[in-house]
N, C-alpha and C positions, 0 to 999 in steps of 0.2 A: 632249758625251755622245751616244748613239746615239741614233737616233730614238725606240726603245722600253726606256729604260733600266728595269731590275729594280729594285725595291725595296730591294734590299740597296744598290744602285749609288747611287740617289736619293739613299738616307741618308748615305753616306762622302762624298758629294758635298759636301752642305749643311752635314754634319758639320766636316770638315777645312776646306772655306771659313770659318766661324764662328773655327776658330785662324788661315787665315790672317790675317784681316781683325784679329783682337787682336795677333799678333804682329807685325802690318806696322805698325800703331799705336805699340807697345812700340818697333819699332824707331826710327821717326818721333822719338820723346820722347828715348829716350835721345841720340841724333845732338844737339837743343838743349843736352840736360842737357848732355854731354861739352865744350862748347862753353866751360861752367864749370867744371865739374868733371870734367878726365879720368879713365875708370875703369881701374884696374890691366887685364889679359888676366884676370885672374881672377874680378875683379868682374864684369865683362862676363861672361862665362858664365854664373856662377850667375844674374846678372840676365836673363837670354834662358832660361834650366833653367829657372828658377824660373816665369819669367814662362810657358813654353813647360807646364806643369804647372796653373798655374791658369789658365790658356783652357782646357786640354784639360778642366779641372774646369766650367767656364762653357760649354762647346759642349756636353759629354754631358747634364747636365741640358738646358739649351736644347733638344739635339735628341730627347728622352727626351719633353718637354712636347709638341711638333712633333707626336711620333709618337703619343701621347695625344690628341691631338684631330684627328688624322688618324683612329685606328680608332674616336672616338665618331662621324663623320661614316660610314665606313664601315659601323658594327655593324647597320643597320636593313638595308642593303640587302646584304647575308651572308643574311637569310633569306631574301629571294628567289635569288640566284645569288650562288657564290661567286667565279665568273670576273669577274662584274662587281666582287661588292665590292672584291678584289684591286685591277682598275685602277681603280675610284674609291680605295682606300687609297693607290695610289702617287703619283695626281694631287694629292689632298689634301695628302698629306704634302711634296709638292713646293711647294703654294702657303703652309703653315704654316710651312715654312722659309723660303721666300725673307722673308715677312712678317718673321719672327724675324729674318734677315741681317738687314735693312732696319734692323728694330729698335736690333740691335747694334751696327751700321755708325753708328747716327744717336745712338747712348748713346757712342761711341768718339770722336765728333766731338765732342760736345760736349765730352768731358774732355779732348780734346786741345787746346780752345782757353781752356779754364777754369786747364789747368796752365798753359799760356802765358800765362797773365794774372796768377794766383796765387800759382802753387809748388804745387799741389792737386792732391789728384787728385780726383775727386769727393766730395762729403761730404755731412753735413747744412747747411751753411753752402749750398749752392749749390742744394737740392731748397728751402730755406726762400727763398731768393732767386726760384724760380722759381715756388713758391707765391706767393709776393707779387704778381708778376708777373701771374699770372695771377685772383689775385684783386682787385686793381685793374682789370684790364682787363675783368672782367664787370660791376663793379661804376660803371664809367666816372668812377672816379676816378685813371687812370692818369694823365692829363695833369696836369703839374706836382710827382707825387710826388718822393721822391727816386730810388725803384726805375727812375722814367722816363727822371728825367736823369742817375742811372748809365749806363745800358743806350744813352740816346743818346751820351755822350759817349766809351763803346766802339766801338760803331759808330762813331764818325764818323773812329775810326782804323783809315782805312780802306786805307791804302796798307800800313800794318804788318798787319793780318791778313789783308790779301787772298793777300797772297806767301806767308804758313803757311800757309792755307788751299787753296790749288794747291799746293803743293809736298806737303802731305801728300794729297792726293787724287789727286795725278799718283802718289806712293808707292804710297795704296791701289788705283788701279783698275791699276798692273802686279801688285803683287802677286795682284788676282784673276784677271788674264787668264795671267797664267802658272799659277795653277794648274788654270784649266779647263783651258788646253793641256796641260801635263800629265798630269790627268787622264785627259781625252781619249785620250792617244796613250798612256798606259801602265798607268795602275789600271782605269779601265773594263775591257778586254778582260782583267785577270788575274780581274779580282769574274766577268765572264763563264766564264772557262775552268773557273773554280774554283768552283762555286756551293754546292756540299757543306762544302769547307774554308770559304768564307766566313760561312756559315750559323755554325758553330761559333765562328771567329776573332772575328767581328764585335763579337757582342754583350760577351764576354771583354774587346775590345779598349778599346768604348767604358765597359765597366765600370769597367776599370786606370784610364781616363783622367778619369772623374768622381772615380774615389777618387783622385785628386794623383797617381799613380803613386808611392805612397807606403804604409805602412802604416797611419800615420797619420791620414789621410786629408784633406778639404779644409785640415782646421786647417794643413798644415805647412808650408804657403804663407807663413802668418804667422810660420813659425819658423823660416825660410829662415836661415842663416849669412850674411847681408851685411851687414857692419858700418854700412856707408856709408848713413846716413839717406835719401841722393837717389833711391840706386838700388835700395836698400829699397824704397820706397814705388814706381818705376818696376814692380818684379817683380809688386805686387798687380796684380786685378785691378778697372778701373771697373763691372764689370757685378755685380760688389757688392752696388753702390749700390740697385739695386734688392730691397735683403733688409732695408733700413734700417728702413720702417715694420715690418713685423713683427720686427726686431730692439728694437726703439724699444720696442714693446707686450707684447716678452716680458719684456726687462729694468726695465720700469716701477717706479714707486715707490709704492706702493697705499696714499695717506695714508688715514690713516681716517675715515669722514663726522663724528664726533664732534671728529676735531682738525678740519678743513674749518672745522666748524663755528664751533667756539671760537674759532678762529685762519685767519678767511681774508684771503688774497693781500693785499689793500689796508690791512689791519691791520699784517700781520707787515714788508711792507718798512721801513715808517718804526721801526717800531719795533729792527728788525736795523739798520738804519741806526747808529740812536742807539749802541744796543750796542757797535758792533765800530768805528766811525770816528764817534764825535760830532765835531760841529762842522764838518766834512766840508763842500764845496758839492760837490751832486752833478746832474748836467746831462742825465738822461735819465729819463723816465718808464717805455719801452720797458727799459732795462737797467739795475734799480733801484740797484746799487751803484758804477756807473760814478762817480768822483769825480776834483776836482781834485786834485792832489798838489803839492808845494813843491817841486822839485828842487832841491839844494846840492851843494855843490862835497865831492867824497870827501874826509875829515878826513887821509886820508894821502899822504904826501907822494909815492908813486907810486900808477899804478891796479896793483892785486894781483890774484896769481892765487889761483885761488879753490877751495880743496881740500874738498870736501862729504862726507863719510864715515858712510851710517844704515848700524849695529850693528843686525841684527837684534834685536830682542828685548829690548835693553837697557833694563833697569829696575834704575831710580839706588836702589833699597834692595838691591841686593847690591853697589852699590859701597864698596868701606872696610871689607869685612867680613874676617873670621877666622874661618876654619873647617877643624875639625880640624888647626887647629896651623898653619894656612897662609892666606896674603894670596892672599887668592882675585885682587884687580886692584893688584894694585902697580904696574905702570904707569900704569894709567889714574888712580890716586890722584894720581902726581907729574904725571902731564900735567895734572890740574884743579886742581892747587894752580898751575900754571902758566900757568893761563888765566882770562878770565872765565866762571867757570860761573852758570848760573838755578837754583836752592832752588826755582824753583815752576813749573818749565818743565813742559808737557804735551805729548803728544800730541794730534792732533785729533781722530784714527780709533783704532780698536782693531786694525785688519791695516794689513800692509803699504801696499797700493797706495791706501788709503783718505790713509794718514801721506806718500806721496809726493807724493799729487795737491794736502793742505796747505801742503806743506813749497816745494814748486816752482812751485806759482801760487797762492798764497796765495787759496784757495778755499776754502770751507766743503765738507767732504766728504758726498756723499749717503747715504742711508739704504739699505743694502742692497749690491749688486754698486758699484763703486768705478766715480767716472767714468772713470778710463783703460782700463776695461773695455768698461764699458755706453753709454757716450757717449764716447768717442774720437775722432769727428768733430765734434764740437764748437768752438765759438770759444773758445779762451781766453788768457788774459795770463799765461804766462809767463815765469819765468827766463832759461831757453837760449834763447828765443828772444829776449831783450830784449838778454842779454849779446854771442849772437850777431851782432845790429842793433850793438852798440857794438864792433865788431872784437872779441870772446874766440874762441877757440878754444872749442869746446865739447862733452864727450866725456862718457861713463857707459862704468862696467866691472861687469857681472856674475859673478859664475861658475855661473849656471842658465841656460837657454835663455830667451830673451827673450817666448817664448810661454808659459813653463811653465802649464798649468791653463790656459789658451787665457786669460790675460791682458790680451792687447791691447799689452802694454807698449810694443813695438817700433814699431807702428803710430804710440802716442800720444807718443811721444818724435822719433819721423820728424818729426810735426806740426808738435810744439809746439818746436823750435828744435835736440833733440842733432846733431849733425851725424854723431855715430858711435856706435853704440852697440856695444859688444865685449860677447858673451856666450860661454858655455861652447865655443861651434865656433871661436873665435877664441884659445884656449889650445892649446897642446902638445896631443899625446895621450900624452905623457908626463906630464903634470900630474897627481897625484894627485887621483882623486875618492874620498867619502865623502858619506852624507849625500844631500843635495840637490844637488849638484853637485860643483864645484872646490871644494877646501880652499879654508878662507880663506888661510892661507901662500899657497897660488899665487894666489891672491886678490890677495895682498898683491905678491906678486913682479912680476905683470901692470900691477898700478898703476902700478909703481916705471918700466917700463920705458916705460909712455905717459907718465907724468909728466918724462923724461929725455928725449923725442920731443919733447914739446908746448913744454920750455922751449929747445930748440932751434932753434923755429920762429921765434922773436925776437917773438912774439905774446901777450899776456895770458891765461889759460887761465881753463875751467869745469871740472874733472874731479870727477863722482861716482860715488860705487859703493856697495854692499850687499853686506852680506856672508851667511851663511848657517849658519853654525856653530852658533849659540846659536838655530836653530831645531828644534823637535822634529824629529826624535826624537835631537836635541842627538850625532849621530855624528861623533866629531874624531881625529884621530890620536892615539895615547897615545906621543907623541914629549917628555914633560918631564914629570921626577919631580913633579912638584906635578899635571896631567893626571893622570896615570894614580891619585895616591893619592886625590885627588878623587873620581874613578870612583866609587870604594866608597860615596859617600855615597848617599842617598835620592833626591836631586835632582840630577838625570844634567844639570841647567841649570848648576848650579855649576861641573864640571869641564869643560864646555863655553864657558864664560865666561872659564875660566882661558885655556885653548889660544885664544880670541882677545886675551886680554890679552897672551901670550907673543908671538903673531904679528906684534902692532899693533906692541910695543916695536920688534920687529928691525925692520919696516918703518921706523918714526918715527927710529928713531934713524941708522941707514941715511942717509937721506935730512937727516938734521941732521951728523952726520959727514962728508957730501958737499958740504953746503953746497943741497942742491936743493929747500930750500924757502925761498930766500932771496925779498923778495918776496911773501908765500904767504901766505893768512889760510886756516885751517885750521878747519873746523866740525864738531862729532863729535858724533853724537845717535844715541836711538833710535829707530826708526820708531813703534812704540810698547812699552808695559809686558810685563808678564808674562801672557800668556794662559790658564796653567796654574793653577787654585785654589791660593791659596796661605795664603791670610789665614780669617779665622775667620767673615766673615759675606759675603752677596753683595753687599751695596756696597762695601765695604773689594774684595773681588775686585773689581767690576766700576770700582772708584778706581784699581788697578793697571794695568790696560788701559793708562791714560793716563801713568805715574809715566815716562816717560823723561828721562835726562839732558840738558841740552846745556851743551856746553865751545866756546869761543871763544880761538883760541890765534893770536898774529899772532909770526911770525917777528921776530927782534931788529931786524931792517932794517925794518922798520915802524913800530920802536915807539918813542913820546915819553909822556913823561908827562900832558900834556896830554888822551892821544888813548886811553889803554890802559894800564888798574892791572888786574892780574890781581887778583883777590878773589871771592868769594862777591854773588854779587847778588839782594837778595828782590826782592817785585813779580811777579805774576802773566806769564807769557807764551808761547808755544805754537806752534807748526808753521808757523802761520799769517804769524808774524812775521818766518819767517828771508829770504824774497824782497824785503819792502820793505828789509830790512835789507844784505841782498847787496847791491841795486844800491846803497844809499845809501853804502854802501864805496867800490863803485866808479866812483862819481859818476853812475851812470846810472839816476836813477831818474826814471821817465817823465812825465810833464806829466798827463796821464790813467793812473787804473787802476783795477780792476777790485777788488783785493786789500783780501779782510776781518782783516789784518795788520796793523801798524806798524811801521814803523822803530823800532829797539831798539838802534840804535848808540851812540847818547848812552850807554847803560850802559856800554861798555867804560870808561869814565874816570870818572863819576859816580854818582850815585844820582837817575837823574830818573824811573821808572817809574811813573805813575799806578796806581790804584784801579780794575782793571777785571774784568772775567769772561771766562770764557774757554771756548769751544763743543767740547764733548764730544760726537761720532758713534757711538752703538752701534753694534753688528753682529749680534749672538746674537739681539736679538728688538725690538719695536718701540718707541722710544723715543728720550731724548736725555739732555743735563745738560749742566753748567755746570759750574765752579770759580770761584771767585772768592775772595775773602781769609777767606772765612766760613768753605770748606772746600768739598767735593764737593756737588753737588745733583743726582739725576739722577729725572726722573719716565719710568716706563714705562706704555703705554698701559693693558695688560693688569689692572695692577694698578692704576690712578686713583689713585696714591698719591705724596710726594714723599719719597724717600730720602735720608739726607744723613750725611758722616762726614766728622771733619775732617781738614785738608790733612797732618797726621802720619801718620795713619787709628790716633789712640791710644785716645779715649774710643772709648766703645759708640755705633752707628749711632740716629738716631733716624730715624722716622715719621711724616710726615703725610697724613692725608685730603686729599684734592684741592679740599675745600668747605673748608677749614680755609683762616682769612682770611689766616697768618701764611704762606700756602706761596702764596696767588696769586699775590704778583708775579716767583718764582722760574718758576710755572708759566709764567706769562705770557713770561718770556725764554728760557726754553726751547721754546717753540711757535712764537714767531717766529723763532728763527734756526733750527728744524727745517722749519720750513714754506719760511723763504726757502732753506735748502741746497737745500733739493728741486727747488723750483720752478724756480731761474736754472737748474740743469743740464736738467732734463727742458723745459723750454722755451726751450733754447739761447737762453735772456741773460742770462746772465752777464758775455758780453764781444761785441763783435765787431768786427773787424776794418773788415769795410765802413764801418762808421760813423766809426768813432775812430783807425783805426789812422795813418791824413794825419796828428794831431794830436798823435803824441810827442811 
């Protein structure tokens, strides 16, 4: 720079240094990643665009704060001279930026040596690690913990990080000396020549580049089109991570001092214990549901691929029905007379993402915004990532954007094991959309073709997907006479249920005509009930929430009798159960886990289902419940009262007072498993990886 460089000079200075120092990073990571995973010319791009978008969203803030406590240091001495505040403003704002570099450069290192260690990229998993850290170390109980002899026995691999550690720092410091020289020799003297046009351009410039350069703005970072989990997460950005605690404080779970009260922390664990896995040995104080597990050998005679299919919205009282003259699911009737279906299967959550984060890590869902939301960087024992560990292939197909409603989903599925996640930018733009997205048909066409991909790879597969049809405002193509006469009816759910039931058929049978589910255990639910008022009183509605089907269908090549009588199965069971049950398919169910679940496979062949209860998540307002063989029970705070309808929802709803001796001990199970969902998420332990994950 020049001896007396301008303020405007300063700022592009400090500015475009702060992208290169993230992009020379970015570049750094992905050069490893590619080492495993080569990326297409086209992944690559968008991963460098993408990534190249959110620095530029991370520099303008950064240099936006810079310039903010530049002019509070300036603003006193403005009323003496303005010549001086000027150069004290420019001097300022030169040492508040480098500060900021510094910062960046030292938040960049760290996640670059964290992903080389993890597969991470910064999270709450490693700011909780480094709180530890450093609260043992003022407390002088660092010597001998376990955070110690981690952190030593890192260090002391020291010939392997010494070489990443120069090699990306030889990266960083050309990438900055070429840009001062540059600088230097070409934008300084045009910010000079130009001081009018700069004045205007500048602010414009860094404006475009804090908003993503996008319309959208920061969020579409998150909504990037890159399938590929790896290089997903390479696009975001580490400096994040610093948004975590006030993310943390906004998205919180605000129990009430009355439940606290009734039901605190050292009460509700043992008691959720009993509930959800009695008889359990469980091995951590710190992570109250961590347990041992039996692993057994998969009852089938190959390991199967694993087809997972949640139907939006589906609720098993409009299956088998007749209306106006027409079989609303005739498909789906013959596929569950075909399968083992659950008569008292649930939901866990009343939406979506609440029903995923049950259904794939067998988690108790929390109160309020959905952990793959509001906690996405969290430790948890999943699915995809366990299937993954065991050689599957491991995929999801949407047809909405994987951020829709700033979700997370993308993020929380990178984490936790999908390896691809296809959404809406990964269809045609020939694909019909309606609705929320992609038809389901192209929904369905898209599957067919990763499904013909994945069995070709000679590898065991995970493919899931959601469909969108049977979600309000239920808009589907009126492409089959039974759709479109439908229509007419009151409930636009019905004729929308139909056109997934027409779609599913051609899919299923496609794919059985082909032979390309040979192998294949096949899972079909809802994510949850009906959301819509449908029934005559609020707990019958608020029983519906939870009413989804599930079907369990194993390809001929699977099947012995021994192992799989398709039939009707009673016995209570729920979201929660289908992960212990996948892995115990496919012989991989892990030594430790974390899942408030059980394995439920025994039922394909028998009738072994215990007497148990089963954890209902509200959403609409604050509260919980339970099912259990009695029928529904759900207490809300608001009301101090206990609601209860039975599992038909046919008698009339009854009510109890919350003093009422005959409802305590219903209270008392629904406080502890509302107390423990909360607390493992919002105090990440749940699960973690540092501790347990050596011990699969």
């Amino acid at each position: 720079m020049s001896a007396t460089p301008s303020l405007a000079g300063r700022f592009v200075f400090w500015w475009l240094l702060l992208v290169v120092a993230q992009q020379a990073q970015r570049v750094f990571l992905i050069a490893v990643a590619a080492r495993r995973d080569t990326p297409s010319p086209t992944v690559l791009g968008l991963t460098l665009f993408t990534g190249l978008r959110a620095d530029l969203v991370t520099a303008g803030f950064g240099m936006l704060a810079a310039l903010t406590v530049a002019a509070v240091v300036a603003a006193p001495i403005a009323l003496m001279s303005l010549a001086r505040a000027r150069m004290v403003l420019g001097r300022a704002l030169g040492i508040a930026a480098a500060v900021l570099t510094v910062a960046y450069v030292a938040i960049l290192t760290v996640d670059m040596g964290y992903y080389l260690y993890s597969g991470n990229r910064l999270d709450s998993v490693f700011l909780e690690y480094f709180t530890d850290l450093l609260g043992q170390g003022r407390q002088g109980e660092i010597r001998g913990s376990q955070v110690a002899a981690q952190t030593a026995a890192e260090l002391g691999e020291v010939g392997t990080w010494a070489v990443r550690v120069l090699s990306y720092a030889a990266l960083l410091t050309a990438a900055i000396v070429g840009w001062r020289a540059l600088f230097r020799r070409r934008l300084a003297p045009a910010l000079r020549a130009w001081p009018r046009t700069t004045a205007v351009v500048l602010p414009v410039a860094v404006a475009v580049g804090a908003w993503a350069v996008h319309p959208d703005g920061p969020d579409s970072v998150q909504a990037a089109p890159i399938a590929s989990s790896t290089y997903y997460a390479l696009a975001q950005s580490p400096i994040w991570i610093l948004t975590t605690p006030l993310d943390r404080a906004s998205k919180g779970v605000d129990t009430p001092p009355a439940v606290r009260a009734a039901m605190p922390e050292p009460r509700a664990f043992p008691l959720a214990r009993e509930i959800l896995v009695p008889g359990a040995r469980f091995v951590s104080a710190r992570y109250p549901l961590v347990h041992v597990e039996e692993p057994r050998p998969s009852p089938l005679a190959r390991r199967p691929n694993v087809l997972l299919l949640f139907i939006e919205g589906l609720d098993r009282r409009f299956i088998g029905r007749t209306i106006a003259g027409r079989r609303v699911t005739p498909f789906l009737d013959a596929l569950l007379a075909d399968s083992v279906t659950f008569e008292q299967f649930h939901s866990n959550g009343a939406q979506t993402f609440h029903g995923l984060f049950a259904s794939l890590c067998s988690g108790l869902p929390r109160q309020g915004v959905a952990a793959t939301k509001a906690r996405y960087a969290n430790d948890y024992l999943c699915l995809p990532t366990l299937l993954t560990r065991g050689g599957y292939r491991t995929r999801m197909v949407i047809g909405q954007n994987r951020d829709r409603s700033h979700s997370r989903l993308g993020l929380f599925m990178a984490r936790n094991g999908v390896e691809e996640l296809i959404d809406e930018s990964g269809f045609p733009r020939s694909a019909p959309r309606i609705g929320l997205g992609v038809t389901d048909g192209a929904l369905f066409d898209r599957l067919r073709v990763e499904i013909d991909a994945l069995r070709a790879g000679g590898r065991p597969y995970f493919l899931t997907s959601l469909t969108t049809g049977t979600h309000h405002p239920f808009a589907v193509p009126m492409t089959h006479p039974d759709v479109a006469a439908l229509s007419a009816e009151p409930d636009r759910y019905v004729a929308a249920l139909r056109y997934v039931d027409v779609e599913l058929e051609r899919f299923f049978r496609g794919l059985e005509r082909d032979a390309a589910l040979r192998d294949t255990v096949v899972l079909l639910l809802g994510d949850h009930g009906r959301h819509e008022r449908i029934a005559r009183t609020e707990a019958e509605n608020s029983a519906g929430h939870f009413m989804a089907p599930l079907a369990v269908w194993l390809d001929p090549s699977l099947r012995t009798p021994s192992v799989y009588r398709p039939r009707i199965v009673s016995g209570l069971v729920s979201q929660l159960d289908l992960t212990p049950t996948i892995l115990a398919l496919t012989g991989l169910t892990p030594r430790l886990s974390s899942f408030a679940g059980r394995d439920v496979s025994c039922a394909l062949s028998t009738d072994c289902l215990p007497a148990r209860s089963v954890y209902l998540s509200t959403v609409y307002e604050p509260g919980a419940g339970v099912a259990d063989p009695d029928g529904f029970w759900f207490y809300l705070f608001h009301s101090h009262a206990l609601q209860h309808v039975d599992l038909g929802l046919r008698a009339p709803p009854q009510r109890w007072p919350e003093d009422d001796p005959s409802a305590a001990r219903r209270i008392q199970q629904i406080l502890a498993l509302y107390v423990t969902a909360n607390a493992l998420i919002e105090q990440n332990t749940l699960w973690s990886w540092r501790d347990f994950g050596g011990k699969l």
